[in-house]
N, C-alpha and C positions, 0 to 999 in steps of 0.2 A: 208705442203703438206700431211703430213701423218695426221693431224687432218682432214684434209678435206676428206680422202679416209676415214677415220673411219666412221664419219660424216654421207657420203654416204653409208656408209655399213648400219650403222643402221638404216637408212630412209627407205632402198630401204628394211632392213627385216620388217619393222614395216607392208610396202608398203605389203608386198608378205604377211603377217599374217595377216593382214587385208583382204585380196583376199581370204584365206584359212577361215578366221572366216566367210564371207560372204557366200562363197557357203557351209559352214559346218552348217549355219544356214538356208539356204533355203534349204539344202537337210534334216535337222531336223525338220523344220516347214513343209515340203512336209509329211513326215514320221507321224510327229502327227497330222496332215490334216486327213490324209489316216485310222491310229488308230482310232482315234476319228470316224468315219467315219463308219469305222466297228463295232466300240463298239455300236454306234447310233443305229445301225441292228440289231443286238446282243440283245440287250436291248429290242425293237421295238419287234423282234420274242419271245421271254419270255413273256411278256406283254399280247403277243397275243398267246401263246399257256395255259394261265394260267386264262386269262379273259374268 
């Protein structure tokens, strides 16, 4: 019994760290979307205040 409660203890944290890695990656791919995004403008206005 107590190997099987262990068992599930560590499935169910791998479970919940996997859920945490997932939205910690789309909220970091959201985040470098958005950067990237801005640096693109950034970049685009230099460009064209210098051309």
């Amino acid at each position: 019994m107590q190997v099987d409660s262990l068992n599930f203890r560590i499935t169910t944290a791998s479970k919940v760290k996997n859920v945490e890695h997932i939205l910690f990656y789309r909220q970091h791919t959201l985040y470098l979307g958005i950067s990237m995004d801005v640096n693109k403008s950034r970049n685009n206005n230099l460009l064209t205040k210098f051309s």
